[in-house]
Backbone as numpy.savetxt, mean C-alpha at the origin, in Angstrom:
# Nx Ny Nz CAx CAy CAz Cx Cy Cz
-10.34 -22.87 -15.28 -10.93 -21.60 -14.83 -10.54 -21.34 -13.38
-10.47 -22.25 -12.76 -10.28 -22.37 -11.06 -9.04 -21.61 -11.24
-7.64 -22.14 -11.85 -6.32 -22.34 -11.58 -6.45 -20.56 -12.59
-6.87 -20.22 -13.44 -7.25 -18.55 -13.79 -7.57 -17.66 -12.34
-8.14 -18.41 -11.88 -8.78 -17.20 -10.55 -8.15 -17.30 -9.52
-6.75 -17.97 -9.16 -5.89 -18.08 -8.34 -4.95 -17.54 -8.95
-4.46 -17.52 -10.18 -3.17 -16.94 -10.76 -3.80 -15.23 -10.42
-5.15 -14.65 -10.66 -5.18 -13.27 -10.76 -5.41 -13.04 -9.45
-5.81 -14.09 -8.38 -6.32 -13.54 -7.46 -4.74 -13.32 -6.38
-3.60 -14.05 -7.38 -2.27 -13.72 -6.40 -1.51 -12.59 -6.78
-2.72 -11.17 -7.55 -2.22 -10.54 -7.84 -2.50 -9.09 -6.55
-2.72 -9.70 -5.34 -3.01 -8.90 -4.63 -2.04 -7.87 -3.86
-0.83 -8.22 -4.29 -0.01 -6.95 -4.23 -0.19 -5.73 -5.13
-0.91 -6.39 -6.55 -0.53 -5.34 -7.24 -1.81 -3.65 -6.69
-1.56 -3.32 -7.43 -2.59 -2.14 -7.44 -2.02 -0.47 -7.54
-2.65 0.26 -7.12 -3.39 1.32 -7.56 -2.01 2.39 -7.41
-2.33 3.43 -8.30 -2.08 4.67 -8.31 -1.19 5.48 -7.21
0.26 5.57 -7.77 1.39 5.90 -6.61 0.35 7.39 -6.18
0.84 7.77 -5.04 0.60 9.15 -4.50 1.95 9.52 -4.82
1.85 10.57 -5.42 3.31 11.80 -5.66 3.86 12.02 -4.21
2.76 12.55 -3.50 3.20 13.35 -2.33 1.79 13.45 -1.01
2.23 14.00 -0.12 0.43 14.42 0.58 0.77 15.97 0.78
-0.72 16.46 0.54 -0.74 18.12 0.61 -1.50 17.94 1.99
-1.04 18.70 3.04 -2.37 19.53 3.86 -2.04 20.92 4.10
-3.38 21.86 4.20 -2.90 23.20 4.78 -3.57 23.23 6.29
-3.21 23.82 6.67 -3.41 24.56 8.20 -3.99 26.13 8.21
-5.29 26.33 8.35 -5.36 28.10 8.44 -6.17 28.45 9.97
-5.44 29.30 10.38 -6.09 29.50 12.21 -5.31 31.32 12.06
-7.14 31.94 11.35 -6.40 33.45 11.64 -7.16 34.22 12.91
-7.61 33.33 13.83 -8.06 34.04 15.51 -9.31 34.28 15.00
-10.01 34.49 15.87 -11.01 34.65 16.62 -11.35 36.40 16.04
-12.17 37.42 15.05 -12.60 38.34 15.27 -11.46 38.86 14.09
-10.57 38.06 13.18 -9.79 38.21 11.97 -10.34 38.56 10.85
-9.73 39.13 10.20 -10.07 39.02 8.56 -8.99 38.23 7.72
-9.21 37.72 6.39 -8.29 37.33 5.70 -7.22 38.70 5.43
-6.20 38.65 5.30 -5.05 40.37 5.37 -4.98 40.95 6.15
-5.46 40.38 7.01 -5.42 41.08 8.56 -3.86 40.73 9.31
-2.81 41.76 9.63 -1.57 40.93 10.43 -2.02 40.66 11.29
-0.90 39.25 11.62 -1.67 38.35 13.39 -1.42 39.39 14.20
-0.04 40.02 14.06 1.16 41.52 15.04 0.91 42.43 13.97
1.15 43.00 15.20 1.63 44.59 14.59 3.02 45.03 15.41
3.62 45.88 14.79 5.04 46.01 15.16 4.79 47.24 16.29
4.17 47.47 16.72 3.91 48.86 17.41 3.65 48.12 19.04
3.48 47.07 19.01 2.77 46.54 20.21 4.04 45.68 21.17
4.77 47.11 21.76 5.77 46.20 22.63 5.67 45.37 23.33
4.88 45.35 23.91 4.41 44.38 25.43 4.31 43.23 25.07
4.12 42.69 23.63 3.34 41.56 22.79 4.54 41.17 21.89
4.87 39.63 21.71 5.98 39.02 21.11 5.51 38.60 20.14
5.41 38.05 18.97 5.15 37.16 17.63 4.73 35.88 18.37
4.08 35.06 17.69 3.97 33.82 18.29 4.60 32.92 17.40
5.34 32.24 17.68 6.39 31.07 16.22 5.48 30.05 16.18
5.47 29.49 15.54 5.35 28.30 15.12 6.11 27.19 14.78
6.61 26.12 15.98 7.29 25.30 15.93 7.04 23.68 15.54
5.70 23.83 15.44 5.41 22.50 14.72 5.78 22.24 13.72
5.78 20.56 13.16 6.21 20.05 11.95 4.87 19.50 11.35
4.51 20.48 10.31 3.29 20.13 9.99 3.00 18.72 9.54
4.03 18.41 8.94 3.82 17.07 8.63 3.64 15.74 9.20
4.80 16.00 9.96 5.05 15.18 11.15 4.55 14.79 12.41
4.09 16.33 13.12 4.02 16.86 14.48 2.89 17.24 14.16
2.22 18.35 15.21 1.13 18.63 15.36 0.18 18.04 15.73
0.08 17.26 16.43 -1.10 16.51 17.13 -1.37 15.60 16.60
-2.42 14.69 16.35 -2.60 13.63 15.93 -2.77 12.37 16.52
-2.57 11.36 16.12 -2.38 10.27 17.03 -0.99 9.89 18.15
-1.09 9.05 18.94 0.23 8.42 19.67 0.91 7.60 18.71
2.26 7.49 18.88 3.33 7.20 18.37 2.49 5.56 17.70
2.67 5.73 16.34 2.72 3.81 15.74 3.82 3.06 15.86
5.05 3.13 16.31 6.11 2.25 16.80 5.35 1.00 17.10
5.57 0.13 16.71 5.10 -1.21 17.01 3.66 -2.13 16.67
3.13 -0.92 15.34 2.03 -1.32 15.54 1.95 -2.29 14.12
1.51 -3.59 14.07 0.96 -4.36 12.38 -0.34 -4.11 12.22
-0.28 -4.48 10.91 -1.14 -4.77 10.18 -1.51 -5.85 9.18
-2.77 -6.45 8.86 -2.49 -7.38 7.81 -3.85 -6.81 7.07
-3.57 -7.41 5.58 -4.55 -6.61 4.81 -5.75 -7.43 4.92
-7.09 -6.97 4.87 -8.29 -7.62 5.09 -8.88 -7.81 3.96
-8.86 -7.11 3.12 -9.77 -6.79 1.57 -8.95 -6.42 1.20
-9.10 -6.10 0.12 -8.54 -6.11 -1.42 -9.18 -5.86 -2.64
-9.76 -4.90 -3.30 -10.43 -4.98 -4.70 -9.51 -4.75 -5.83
-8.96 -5.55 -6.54 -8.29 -4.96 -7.73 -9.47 -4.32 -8.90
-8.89 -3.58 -9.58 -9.77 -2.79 -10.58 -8.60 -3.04 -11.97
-8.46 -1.94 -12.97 -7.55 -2.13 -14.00 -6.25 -2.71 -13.75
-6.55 -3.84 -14.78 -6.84 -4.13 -16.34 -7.57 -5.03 -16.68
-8.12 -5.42 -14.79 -9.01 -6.58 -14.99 -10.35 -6.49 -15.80
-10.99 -6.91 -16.69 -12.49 -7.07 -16.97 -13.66 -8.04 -16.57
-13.25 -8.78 -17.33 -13.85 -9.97 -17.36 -13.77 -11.33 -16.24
-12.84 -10.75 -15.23 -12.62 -11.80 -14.40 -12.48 -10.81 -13.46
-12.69 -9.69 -12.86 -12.56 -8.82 -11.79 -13.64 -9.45 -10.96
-14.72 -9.78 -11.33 -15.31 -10.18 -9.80 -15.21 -11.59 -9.24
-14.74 -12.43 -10.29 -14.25 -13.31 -10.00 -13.28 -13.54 -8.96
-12.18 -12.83 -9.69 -10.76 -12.49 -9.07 -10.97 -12.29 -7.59
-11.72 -11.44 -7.30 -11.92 -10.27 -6.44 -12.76 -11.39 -5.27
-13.70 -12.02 -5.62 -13.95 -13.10 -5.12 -13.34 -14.17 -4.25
-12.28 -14.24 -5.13 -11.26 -15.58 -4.89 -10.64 -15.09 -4.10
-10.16 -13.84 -3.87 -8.86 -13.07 -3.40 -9.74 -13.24 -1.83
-10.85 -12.73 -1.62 -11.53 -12.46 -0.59 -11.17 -14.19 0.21
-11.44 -15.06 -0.02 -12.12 -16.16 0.10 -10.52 -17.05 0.64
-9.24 -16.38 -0.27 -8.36 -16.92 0.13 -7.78 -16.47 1.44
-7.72 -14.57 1.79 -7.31 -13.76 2.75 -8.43 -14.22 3.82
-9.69 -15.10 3.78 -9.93 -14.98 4.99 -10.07 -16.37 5.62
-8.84 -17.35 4.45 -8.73 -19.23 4.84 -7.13 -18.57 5.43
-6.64 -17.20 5.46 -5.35 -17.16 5.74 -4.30 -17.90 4.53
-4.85 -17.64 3.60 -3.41 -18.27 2.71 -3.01 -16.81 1.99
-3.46 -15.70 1.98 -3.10 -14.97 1.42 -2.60 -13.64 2.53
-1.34 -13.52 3.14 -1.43 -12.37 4.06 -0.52 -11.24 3.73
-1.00 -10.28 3.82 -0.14 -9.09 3.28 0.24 -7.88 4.25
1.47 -8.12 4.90 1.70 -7.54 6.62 2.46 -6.18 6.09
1.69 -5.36 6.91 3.10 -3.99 7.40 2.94 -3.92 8.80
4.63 -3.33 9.20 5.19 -3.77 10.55 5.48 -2.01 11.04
5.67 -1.65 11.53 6.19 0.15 11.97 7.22 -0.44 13.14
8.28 -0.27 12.45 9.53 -0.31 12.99 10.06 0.86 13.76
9.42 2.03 13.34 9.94 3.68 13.73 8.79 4.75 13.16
8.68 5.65 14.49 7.63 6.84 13.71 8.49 7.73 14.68
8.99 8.84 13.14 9.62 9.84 13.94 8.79 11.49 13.25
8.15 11.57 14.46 7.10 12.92 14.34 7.68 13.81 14.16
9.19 14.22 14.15 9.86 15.53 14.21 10.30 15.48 12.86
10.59 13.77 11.88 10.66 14.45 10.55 9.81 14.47 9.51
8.71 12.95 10.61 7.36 12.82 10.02 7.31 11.54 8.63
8.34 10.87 9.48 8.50 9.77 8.29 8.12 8.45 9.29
7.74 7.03 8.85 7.21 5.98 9.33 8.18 5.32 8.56
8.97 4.41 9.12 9.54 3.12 8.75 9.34 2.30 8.76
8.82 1.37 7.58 7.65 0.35 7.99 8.49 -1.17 7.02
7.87 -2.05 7.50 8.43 -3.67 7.09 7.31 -3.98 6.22
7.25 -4.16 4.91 5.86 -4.64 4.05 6.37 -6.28 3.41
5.53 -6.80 3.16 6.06 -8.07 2.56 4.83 -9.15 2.80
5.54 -10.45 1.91 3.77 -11.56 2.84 4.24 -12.25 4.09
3.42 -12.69 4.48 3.65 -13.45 5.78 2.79 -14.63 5.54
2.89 -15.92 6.93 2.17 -16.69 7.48 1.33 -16.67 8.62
0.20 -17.19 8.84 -0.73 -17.07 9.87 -0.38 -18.17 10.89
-0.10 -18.02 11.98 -0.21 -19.34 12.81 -1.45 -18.84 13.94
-1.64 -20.10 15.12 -2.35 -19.56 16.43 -1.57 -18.49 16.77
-0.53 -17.81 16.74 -0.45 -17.01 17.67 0.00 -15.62 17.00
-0.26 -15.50 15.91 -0.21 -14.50 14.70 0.31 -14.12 13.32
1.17 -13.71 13.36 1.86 -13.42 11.57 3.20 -13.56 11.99
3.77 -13.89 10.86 5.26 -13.65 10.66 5.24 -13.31 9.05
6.61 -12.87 9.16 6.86 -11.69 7.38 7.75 -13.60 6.72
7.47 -13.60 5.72 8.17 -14.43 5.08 9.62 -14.01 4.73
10.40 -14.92 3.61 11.48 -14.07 3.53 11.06 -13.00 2.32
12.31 -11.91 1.85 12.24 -10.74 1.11 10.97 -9.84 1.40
11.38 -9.68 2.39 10.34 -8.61 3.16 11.26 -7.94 3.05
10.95 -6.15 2.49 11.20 -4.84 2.36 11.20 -3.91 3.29
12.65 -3.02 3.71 11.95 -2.15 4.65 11.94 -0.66 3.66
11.05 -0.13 3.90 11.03 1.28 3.42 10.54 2.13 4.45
10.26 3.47 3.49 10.03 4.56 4.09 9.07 5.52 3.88
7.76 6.13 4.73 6.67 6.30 4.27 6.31 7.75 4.67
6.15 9.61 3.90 5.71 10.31 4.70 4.20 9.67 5.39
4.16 10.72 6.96 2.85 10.38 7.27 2.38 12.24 7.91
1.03 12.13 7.56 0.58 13.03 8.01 -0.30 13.00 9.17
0.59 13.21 10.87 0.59 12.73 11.70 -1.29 13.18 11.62
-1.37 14.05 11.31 -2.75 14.60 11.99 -3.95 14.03 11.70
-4.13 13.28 10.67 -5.15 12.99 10.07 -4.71 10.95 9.40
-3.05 10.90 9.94 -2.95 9.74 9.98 -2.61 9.13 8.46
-2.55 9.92 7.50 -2.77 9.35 5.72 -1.27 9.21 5.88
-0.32 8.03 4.87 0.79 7.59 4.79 0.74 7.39 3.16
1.90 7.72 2.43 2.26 7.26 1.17 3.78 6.69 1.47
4.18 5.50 0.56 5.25 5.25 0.69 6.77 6.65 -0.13
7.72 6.85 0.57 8.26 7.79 -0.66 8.90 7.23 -1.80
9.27 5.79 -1.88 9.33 4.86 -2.99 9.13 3.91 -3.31
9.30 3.27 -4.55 8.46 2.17 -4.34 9.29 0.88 -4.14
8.80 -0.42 -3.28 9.10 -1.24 -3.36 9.68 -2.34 -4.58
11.00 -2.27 -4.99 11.63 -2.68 -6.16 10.63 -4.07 -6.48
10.95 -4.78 -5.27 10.25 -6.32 -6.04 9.92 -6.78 -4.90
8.27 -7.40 -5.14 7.14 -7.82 -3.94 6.89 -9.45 -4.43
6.94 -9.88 -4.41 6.71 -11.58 -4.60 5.77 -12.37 -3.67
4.57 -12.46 -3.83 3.07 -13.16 -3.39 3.00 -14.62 -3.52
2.96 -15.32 -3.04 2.75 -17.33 -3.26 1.44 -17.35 -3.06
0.41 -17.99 -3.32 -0.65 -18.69 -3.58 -0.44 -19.68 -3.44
-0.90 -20.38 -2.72 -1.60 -21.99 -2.12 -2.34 -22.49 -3.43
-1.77 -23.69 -4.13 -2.82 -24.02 -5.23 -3.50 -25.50 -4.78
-4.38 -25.89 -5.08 -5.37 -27.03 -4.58 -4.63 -28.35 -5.35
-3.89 -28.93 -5.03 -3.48 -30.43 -5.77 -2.31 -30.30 -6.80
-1.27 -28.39 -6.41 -0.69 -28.48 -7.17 0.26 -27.62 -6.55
1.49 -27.06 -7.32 2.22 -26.44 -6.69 2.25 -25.33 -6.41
2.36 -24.13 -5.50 2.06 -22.83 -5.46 2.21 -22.10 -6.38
1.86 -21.13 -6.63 2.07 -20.24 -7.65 2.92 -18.83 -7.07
3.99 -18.23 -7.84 4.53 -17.60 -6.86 4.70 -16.01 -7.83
4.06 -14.59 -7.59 3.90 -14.26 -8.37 4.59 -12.55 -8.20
5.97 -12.36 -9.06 6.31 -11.25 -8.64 6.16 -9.94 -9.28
5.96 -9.12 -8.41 5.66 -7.75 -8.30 6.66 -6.59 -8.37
6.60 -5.67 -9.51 7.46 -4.56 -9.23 7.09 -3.56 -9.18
7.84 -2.34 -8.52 7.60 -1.11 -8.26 6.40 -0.91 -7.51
6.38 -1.42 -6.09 5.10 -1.48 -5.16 4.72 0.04 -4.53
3.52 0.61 -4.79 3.64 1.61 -3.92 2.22 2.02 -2.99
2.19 1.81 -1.56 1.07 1.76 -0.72 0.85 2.96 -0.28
-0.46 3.81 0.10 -1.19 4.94 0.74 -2.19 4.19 1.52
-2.43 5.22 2.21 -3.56 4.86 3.06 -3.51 5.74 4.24
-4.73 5.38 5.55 -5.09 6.28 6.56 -5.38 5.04 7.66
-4.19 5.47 8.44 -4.09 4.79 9.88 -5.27 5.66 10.69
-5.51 4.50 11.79 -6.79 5.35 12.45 -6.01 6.00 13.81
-6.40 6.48 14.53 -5.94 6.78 15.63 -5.63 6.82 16.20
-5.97 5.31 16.77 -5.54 4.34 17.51 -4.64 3.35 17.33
-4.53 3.02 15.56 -3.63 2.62 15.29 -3.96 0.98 14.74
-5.61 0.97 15.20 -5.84 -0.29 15.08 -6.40 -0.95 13.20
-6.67 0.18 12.61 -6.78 -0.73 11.00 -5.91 1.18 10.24
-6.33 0.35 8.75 -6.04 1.28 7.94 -7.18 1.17 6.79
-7.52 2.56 6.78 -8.27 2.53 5.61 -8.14 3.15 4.62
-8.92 3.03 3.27 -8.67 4.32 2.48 -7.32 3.74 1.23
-6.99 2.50 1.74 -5.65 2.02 1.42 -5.86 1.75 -0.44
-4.30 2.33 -0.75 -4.36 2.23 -2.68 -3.43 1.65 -2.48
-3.05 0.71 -3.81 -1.53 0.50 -3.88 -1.16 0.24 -5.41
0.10 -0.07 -5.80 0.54 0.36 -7.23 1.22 -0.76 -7.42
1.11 -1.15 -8.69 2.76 -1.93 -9.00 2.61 -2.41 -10.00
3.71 -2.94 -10.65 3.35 -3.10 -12.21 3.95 -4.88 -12.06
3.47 -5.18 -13.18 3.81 -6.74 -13.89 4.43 -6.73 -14.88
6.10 -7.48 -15.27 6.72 -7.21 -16.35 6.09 -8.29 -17.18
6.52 -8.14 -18.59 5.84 -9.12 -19.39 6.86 -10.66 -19.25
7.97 -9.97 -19.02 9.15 -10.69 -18.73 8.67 -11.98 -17.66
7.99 -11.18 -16.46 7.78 -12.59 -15.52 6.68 -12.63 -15.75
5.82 -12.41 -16.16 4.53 -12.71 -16.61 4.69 -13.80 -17.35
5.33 -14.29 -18.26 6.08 -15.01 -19.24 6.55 -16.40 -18.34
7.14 -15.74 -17.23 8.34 -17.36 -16.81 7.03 -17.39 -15.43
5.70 -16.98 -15.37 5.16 -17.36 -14.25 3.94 -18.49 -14.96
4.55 -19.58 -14.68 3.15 -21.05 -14.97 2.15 -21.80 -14.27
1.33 -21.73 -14.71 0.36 -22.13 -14.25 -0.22 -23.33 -14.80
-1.55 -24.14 -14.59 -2.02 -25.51 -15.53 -2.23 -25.16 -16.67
-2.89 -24.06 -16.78 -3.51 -23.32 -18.24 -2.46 -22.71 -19.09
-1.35 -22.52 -18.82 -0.12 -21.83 -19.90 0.14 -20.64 -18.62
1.23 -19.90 -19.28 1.77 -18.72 -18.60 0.75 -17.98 -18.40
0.80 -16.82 -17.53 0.05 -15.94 -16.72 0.17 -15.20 -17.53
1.15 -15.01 -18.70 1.04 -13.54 -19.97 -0.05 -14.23 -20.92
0.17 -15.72 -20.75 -1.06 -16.26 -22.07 -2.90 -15.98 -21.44
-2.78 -15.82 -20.28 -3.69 -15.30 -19.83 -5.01 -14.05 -20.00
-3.43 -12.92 -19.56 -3.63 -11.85 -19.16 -3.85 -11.27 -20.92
-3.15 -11.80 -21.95 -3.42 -11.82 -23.40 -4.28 -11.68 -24.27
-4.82 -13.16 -23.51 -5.88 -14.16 -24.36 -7.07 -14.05 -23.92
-6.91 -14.60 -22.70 -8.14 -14.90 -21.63 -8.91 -13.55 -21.37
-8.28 -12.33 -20.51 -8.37 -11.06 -20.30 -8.36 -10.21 -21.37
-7.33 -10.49 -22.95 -7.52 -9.49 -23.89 -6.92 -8.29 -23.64
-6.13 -8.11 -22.58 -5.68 -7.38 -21.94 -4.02 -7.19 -22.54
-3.61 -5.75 -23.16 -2.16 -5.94 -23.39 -1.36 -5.09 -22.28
0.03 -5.34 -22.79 0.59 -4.81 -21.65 0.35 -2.99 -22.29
0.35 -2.18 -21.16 0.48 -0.93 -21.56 0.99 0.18 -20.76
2.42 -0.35 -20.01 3.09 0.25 -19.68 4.31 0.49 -20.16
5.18 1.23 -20.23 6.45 1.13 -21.10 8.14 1.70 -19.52
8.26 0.79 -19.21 8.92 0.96 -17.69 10.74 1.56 -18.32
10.96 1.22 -19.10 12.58 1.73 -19.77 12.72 2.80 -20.40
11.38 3.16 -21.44 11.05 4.21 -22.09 11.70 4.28 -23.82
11.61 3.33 -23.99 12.08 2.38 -25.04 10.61 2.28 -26.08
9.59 2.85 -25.74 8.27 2.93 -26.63 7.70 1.78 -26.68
8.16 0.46 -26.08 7.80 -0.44 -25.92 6.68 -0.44 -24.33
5.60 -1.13 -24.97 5.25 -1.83 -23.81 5.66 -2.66 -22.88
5.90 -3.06 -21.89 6.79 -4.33 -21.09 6.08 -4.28 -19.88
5.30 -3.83 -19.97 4.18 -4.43 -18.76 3.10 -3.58 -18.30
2.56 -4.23 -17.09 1.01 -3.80 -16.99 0.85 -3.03 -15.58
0.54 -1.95 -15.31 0.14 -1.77 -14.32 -1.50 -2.24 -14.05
-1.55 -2.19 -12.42 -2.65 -3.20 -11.93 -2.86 -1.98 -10.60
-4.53 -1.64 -10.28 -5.17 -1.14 -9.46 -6.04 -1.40 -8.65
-5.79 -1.00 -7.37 -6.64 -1.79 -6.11 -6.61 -0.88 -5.01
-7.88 -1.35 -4.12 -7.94 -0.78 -3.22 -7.83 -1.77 -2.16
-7.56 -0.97 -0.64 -7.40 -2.14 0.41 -7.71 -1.70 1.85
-7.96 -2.25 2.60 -8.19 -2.41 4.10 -7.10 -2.90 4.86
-7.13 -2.79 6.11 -6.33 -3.67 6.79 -6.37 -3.47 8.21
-5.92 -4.58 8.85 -6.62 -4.67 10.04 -5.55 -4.63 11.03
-5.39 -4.49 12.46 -4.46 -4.59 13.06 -4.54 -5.79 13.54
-2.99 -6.19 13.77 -2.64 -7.61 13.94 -1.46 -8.24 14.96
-0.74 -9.15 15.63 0.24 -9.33 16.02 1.22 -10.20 15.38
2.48 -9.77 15.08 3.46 -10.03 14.59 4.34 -10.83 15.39
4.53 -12.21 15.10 5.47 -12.72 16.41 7.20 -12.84 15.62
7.62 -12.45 14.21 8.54 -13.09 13.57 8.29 -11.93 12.84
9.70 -11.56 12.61 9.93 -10.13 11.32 11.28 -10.83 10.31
């Protein structure tokens, strides 16, 4: 049962629900307006149009530049397809992220407000005294952000995320992840993120070649959970794996190793 709640609880990459896109609108019709009201009128020489040169997405106020800022994830709740072992899981996961065996870093390599994209380093890391480092196959991608209010979706997803687990008297468990995709809301300052979803699916394929004491992690997720796969990733009408949903936190952190 132990070596069950470490195999799901190293499923903390997986999770939640890609964001398509982020919507915001902007409406500022003055002071003493109606809705159909023109801002100009063409009759009024003395008086120019006013443009609008902001990048709504990008620009427009908001916070100071995130160039340089980490993060490591603090919490974690996975939700579907778990049942029967979600608070378990969810438990374990907690208990491991805060002995530091479980760390899940993003890095901001670049925030460029004029096109409104964040370039960020995601992947796991190690904890030492003097902070995080990214392990190897750390990912760089690319994330809109909506400078104003700080919310980030990735614009694709991370091909393949691979998590290790620390096992007690045995060998790690190492557990990979495809099609990763993170949202969330940087604060202001830059110092956590909240609000955080993330996506990714489990093929049955490595579900299969991932072992544990108890049998494979598919004899598990099968048997144990009752859980089938019910994603179909080729489009082949076949199932071949599972998507997995979660929510997350994260905290700001220092990065000494990328």
């Amino acid at each position: 049962m132990r070596a069950s709640m470490h195999v799901m609880a190293c499923l903390v990459v997986l999770g939640l629900f890609t964001a398509c896109g982020i919507d915001e609108y902007y409406t500022n019709i003055g002071t003493g307006a109606v809705p159909g009201q023109p801002l100009f009128k063409g009759n009024q020489e003395d008086k120019e149009p006013v443009e609008c040169t902001c990048n709504c997405v990008g620009g427009g106020g908001g916070s100071a530049s995130f160039t340089g800022k980490s993060w490591v994830m603090d919490t974690l709740v996975l939700g579907d397809p778990l049942v029967n072992f979600r608070d378990l899981v969810n438990d374990t996961i907690k208990t491991e992220m805060n002995k530091g065996t479980i760390n899940v870093l993003l890095s901001v390599e670049d925030d460029d407000r004029e096109t409104g994209i964040l370039t960020l380093l995601f992947g796991a890391g190690e904890k030492s005294e003097s902070g995080y480092s990214f392990g190897d196959g750390a990912s760089t991608v690319d994330a809109t952000l909506v400078a104003a209010s700080g919310a980030f979706a990735f614009n694709s997803p991370v091909a393949k995320f691979t998590v290790t687990i620390p096992m007690e008297g045995g060998d790690p468990i190492s557990i990979p992840i495809s099609n990763v995709i993170l949202t969330g809301k940087i604060s202001p300052d830059g110092s956590k993120i909240a609000d955080g979803m993330l996506a990714g699916l489990l093929t049955v394929e490595d579900a299969k070649n991932t072992h544990v004491l108890v049998g494979s992690l598919y004899e598990i997720l099968t048997t144990m959970e009752n859980v089938d796969p019910d994603n179909d990733m080729d489009g082949d009408s076949e199932m071949d794996s599972w998507v997995f949903s979660g929510t997350f936190t994260a905290k700001g952190c220092t990065v000494t190793a990328k």
